[in-house]
Chimera marker file (.cmm) of the C-alpha trace (Angstrom):
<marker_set name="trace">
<marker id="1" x="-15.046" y="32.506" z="-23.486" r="1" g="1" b="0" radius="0.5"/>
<marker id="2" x="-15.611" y="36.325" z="-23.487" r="1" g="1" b="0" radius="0.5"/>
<marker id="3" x="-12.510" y="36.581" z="-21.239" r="1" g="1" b="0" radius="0.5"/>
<marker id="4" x="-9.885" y="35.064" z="-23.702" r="1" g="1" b="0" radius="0.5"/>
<marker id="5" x="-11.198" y="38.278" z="-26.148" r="1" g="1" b="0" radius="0.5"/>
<marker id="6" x="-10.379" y="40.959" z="-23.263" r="1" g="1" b="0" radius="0.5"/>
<marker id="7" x="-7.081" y="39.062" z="-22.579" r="1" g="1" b="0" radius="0.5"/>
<marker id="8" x="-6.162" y="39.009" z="-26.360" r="1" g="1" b="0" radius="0.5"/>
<marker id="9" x="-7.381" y="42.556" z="-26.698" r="1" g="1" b="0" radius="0.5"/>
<marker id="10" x="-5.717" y="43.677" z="-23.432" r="1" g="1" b="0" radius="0.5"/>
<marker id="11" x="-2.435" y="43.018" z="-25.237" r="1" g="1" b="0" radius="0.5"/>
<marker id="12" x="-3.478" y="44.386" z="-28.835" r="1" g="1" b="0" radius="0.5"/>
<marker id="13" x="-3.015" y="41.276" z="-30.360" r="1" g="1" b="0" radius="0.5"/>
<marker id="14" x="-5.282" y="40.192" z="-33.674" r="1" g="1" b="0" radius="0.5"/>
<marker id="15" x="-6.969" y="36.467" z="-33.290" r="1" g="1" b="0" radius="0.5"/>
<marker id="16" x="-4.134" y="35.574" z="-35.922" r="1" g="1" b="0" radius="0.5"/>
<marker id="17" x="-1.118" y="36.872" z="-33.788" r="1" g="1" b="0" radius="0.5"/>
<marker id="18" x="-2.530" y="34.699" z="-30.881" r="1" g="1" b="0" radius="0.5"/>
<marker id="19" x="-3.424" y="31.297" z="-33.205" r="1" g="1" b="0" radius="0.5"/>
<marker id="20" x="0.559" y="31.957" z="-34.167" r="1" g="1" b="0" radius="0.5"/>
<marker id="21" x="1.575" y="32.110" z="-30.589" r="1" g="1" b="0" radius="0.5"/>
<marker id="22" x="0.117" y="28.657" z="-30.162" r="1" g="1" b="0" radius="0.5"/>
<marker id="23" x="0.356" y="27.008" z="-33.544" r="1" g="1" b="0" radius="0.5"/>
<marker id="24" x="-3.074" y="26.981" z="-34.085" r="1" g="1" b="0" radius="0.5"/>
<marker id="25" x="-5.439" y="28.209" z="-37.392" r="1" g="1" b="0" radius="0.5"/>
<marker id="26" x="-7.571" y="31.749" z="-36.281" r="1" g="1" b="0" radius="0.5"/>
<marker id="27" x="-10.497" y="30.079" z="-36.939" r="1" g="1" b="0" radius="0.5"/>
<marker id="28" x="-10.045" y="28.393" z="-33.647" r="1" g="1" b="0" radius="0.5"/>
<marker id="29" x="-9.628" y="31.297" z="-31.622" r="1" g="1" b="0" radius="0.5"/>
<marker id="30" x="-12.391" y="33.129" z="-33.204" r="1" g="1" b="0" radius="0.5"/>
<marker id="31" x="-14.472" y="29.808" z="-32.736" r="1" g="1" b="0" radius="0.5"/>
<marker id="32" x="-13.025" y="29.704" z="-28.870" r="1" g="1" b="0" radius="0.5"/>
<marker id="33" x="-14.297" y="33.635" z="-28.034" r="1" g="1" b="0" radius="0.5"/>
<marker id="34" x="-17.892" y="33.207" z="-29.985" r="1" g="1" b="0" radius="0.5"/>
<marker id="35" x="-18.175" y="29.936" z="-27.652" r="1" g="1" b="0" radius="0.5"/>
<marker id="36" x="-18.994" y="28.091" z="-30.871" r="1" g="1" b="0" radius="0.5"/>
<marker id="37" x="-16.277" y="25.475" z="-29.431" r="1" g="1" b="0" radius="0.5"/>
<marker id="38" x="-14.283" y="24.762" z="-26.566" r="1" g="1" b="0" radius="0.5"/>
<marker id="39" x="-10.436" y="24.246" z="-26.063" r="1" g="1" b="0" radius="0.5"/>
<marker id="40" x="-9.149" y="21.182" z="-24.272" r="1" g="1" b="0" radius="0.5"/>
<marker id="41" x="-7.541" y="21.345" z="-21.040" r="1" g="1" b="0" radius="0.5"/>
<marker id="42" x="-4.291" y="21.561" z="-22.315" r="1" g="1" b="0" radius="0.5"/>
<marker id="43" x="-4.852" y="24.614" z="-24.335" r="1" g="1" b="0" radius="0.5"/>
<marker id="44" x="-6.604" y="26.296" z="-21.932" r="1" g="1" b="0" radius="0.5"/>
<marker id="45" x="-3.763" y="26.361" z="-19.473" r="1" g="1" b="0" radius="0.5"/>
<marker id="46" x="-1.159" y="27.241" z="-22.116" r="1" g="1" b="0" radius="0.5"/>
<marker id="47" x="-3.705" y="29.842" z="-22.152" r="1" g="1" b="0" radius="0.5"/>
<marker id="48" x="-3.512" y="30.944" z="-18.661" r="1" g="1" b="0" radius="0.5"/>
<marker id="49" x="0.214" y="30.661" z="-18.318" r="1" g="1" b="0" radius="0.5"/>
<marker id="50" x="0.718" y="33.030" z="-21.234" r="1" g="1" b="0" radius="0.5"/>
<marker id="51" x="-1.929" y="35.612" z="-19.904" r="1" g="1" b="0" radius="0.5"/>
<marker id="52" x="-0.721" y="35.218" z="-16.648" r="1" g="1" b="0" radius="0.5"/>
<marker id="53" x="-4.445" y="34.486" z="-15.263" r="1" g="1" b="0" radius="0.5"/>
<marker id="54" x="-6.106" y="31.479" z="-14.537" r="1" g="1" b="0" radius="0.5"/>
<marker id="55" x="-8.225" y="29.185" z="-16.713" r="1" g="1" b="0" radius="0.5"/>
<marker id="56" x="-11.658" y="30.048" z="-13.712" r="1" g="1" b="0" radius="0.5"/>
<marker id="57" x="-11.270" y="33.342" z="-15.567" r="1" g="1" b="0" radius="0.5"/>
<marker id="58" x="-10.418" y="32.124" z="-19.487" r="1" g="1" b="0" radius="0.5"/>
<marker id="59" x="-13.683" y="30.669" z="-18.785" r="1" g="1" b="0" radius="0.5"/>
<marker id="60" x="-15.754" y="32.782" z="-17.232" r="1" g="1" b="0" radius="0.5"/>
<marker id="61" x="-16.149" y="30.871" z="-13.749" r="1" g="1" b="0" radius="0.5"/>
<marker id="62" x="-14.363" y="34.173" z="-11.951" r="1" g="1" b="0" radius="0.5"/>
<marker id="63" x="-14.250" y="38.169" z="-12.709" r="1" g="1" b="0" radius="0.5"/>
<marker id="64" x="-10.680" y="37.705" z="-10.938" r="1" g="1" b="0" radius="0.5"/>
<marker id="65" x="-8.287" y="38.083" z="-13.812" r="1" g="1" b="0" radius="0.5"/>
<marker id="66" x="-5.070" y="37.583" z="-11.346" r="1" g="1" b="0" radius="0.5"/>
<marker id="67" x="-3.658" y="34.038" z="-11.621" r="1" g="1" b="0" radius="0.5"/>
<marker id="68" x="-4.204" y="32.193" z="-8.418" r="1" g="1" b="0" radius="0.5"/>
<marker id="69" x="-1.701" y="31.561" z="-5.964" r="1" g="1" b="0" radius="0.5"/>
<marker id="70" x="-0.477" y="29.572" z="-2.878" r="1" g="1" b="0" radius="0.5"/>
<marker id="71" x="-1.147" y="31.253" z="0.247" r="1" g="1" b="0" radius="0.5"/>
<marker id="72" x="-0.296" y="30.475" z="3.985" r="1" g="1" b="0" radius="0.5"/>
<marker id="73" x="-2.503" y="31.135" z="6.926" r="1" g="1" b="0" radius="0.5"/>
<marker id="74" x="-0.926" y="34.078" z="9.160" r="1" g="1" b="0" radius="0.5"/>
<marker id="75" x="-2.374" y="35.882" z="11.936" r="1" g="1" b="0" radius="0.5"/>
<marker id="76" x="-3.094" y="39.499" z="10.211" r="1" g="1" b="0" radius="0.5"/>
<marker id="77" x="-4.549" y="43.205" z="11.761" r="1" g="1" b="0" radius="0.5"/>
<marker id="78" x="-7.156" y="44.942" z="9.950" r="1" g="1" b="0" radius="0.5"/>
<marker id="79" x="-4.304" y="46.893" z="8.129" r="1" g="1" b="0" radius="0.5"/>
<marker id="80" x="-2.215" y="44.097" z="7.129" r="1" g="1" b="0" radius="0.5"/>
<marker id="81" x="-5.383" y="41.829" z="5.695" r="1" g="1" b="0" radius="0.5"/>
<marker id="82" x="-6.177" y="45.605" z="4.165" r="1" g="1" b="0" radius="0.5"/>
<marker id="83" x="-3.070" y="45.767" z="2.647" r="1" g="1" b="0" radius="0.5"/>
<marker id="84" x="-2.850" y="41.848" z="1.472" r="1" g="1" b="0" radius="0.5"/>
<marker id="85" x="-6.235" y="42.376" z="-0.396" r="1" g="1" b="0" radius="0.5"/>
<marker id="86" x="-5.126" y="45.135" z="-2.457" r="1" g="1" b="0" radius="0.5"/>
<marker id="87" x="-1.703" y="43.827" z="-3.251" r="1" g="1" b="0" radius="0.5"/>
<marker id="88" x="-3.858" y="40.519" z="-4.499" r="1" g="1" b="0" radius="0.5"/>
<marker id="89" x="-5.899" y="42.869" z="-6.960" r="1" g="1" b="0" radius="0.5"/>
<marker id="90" x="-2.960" y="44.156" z="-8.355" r="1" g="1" b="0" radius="0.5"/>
<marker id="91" x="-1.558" y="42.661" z="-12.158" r="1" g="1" b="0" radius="0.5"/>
<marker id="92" x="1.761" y="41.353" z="-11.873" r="1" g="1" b="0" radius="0.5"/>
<marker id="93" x="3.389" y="43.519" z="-13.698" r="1" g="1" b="0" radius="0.5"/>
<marker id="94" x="2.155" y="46.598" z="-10.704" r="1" g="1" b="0" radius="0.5"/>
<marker id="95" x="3.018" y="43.830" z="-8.236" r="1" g="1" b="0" radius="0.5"/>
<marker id="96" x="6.698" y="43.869" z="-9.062" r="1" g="1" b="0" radius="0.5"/>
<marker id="97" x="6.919" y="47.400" z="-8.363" r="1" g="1" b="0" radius="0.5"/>
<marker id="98" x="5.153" y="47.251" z="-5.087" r="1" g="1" b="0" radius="0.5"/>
<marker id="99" x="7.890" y="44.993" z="-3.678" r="1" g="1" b="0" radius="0.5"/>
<marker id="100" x="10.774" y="47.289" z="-5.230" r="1" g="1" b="0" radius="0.5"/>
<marker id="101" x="9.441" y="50.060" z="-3.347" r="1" g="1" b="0" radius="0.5"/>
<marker id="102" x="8.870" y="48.184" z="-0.161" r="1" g="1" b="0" radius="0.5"/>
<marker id="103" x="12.642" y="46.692" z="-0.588" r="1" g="1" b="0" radius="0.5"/>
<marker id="104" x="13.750" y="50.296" z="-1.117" r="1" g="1" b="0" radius="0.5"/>
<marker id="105" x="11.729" y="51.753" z="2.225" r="1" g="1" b="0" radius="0.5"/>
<marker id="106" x="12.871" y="48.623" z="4.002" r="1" g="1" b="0" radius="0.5"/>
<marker id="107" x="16.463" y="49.035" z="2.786" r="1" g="1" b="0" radius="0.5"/>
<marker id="108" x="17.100" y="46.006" z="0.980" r="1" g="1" b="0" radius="0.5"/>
<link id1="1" id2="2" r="1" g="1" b="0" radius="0.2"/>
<link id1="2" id2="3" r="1" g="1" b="0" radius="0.2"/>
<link id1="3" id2="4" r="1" g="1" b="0" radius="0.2"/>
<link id1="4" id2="5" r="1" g="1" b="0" radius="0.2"/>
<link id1="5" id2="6" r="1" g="1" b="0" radius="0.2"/>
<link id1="6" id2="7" r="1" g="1" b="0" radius="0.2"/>
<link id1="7" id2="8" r="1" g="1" b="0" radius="0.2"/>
<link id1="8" id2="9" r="1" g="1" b="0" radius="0.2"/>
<link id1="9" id2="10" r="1" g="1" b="0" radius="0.2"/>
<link id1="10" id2="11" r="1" g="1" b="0" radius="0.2"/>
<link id1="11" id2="12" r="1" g="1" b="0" radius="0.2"/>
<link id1="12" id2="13" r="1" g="1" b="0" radius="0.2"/>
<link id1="13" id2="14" r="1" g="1" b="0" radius="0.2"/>
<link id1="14" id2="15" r="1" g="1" b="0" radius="0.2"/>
<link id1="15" id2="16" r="1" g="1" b="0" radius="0.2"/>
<link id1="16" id2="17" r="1" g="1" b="0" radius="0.2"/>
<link id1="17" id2="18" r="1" g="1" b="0" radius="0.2"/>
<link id1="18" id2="19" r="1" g="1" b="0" radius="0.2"/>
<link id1="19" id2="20" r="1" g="1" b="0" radius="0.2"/>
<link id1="20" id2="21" r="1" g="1" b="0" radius="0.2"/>
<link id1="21" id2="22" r="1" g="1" b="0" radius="0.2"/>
<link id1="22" id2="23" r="1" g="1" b="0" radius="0.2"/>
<link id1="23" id2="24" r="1" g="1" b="0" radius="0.2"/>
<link id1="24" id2="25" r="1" g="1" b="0" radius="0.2"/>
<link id1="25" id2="26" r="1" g="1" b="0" radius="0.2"/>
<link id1="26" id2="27" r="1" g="1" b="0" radius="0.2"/>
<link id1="27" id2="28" r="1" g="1" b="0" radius="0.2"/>
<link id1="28" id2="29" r="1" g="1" b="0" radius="0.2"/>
<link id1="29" id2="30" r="1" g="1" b="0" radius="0.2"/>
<link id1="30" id2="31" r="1" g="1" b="0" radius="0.2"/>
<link id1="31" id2="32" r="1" g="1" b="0" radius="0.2"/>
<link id1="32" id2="33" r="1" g="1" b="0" radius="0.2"/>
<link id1="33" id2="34" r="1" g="1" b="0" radius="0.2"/>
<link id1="34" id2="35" r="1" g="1" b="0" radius="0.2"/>
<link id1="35" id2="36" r="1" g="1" b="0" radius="0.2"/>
<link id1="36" id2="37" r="1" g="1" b="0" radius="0.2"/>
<link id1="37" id2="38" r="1" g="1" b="0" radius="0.2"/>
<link id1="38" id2="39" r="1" g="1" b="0" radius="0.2"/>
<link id1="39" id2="40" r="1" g="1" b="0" radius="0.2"/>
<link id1="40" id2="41" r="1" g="1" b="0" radius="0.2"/>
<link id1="41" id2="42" r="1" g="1" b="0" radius="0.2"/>
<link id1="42" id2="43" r="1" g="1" b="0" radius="0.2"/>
<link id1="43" id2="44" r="1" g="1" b="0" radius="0.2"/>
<link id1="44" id2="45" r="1" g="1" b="0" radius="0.2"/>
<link id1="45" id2="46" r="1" g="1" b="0" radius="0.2"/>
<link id1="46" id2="47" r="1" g="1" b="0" radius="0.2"/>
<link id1="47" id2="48" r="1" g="1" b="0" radius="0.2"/>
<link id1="48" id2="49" r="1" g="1" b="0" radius="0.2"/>
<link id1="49" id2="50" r="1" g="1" b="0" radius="0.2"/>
<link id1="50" id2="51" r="1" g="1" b="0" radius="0.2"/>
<link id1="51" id2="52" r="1" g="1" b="0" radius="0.2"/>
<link id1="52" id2="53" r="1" g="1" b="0" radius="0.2"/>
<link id1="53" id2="54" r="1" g="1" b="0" radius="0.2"/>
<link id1="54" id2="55" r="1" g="1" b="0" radius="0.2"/>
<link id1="55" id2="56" r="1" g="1" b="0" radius="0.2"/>
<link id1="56" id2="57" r="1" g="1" b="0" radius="0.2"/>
<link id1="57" id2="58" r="1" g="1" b="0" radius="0.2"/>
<link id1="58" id2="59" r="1" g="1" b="0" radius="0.2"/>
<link id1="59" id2="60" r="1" g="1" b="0" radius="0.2"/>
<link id1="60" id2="61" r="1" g="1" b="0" radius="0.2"/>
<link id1="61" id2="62" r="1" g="1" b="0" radius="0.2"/>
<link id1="62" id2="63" r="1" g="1" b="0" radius="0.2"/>
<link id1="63" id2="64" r="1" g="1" b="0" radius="0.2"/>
<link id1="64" id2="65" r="1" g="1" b="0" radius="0.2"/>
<link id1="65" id2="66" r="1" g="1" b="0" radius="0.2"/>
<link id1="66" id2="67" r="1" g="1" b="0" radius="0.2"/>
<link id1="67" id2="68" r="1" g="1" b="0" radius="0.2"/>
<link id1="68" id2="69" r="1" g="1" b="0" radius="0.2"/>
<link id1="69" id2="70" r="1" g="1" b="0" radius="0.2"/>
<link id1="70" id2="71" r="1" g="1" b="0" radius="0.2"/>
<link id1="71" id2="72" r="1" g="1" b="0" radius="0.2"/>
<link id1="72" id2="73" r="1" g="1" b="0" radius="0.2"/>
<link id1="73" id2="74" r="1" g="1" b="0" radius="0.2"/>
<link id1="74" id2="75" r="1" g="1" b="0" radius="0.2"/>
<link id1="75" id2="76" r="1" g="1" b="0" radius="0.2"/>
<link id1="76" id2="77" r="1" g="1" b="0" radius="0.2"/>
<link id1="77" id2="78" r="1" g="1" b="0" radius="0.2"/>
<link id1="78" id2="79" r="1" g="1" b="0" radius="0.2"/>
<link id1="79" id2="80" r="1" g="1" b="0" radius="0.2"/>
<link id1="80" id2="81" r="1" g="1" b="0" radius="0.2"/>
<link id1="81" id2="82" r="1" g="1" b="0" radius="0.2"/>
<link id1="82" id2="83" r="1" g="1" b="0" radius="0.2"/>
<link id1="83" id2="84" r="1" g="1" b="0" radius="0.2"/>
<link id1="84" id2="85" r="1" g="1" b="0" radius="0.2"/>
<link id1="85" id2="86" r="1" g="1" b="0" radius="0.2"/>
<link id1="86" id2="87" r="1" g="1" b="0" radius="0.2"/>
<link id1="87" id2="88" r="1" g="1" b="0" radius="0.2"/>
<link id1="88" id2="89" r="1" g="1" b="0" radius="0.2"/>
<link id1="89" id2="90" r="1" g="1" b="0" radius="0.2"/>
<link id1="90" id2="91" r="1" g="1" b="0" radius="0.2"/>
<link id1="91" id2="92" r="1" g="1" b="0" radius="0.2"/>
<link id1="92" id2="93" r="1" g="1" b="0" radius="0.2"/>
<link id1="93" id2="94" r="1" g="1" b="0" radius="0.2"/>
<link id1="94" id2="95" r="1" g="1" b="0" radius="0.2"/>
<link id1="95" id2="96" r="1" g="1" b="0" radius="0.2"/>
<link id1="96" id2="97" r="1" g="1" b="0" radius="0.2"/>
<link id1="97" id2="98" r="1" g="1" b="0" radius="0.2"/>
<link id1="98" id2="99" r="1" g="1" b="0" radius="0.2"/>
<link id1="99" id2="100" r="1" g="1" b="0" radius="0.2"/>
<link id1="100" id2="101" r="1" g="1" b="0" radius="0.2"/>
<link id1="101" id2="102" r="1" g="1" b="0" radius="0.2"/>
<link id1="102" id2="103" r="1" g="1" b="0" radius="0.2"/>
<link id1="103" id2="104" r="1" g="1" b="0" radius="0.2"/>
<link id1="104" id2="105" r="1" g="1" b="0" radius="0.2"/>
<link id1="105" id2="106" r="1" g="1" b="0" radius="0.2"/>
<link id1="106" id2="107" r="1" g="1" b="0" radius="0.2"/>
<link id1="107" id2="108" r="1" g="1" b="0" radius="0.2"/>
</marker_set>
């Protein structure tokens, strides 16, 4: 689970800050990211939610760190399926400010 060390690090936190976060010893997290053992399925999407990613990527079953989301069908141009793919790359964080801008532009 090579991914739940680039989260953690991503964020500067130690393997003890994150076993704090989640009530569990640091030897668990440091056994997690050296894939000596796994966590259950519970822990794993604590995981996620935290990081804001999905447990594919806590895993390694995706390079996509961006949590997953509900989309619907629509009828796009090049430009607007363009645009959609980007915005999907973005981290959340970038995300928000996307749609501030767009509100501002649009004048909402």
């Amino acid at each position: 689970m090579k991914n739940l060390r680039l989260l953690r690090e991503a964020r500067n936190m130690s393997q003890q800050k994150l076993a704090d976060k989640f009530e569990l010893a640091q030897s668990q997290i440091h056994a997690y990211e050296s894939n000596a053992y796994e966590p259950d399925i519970s822990t794993l999407k604590r995981f996620a939610e935290f990081f804001e990613t999905s447990v594919d990527y806590i895993v390694g079953n995706t390079e996509i760190p961006n949590k997953i989301e509900k989309v619907e069908d629509h009828e796009l141009n090049e430009d607007e399926a363009s645009l959609i793919e980007k915005y999907r790359k973005l981290p959340p964080n970038i995300r928000k400010s996307v749609i501030v801008i767009i509100d501002t532009l649009s004048g909402k």
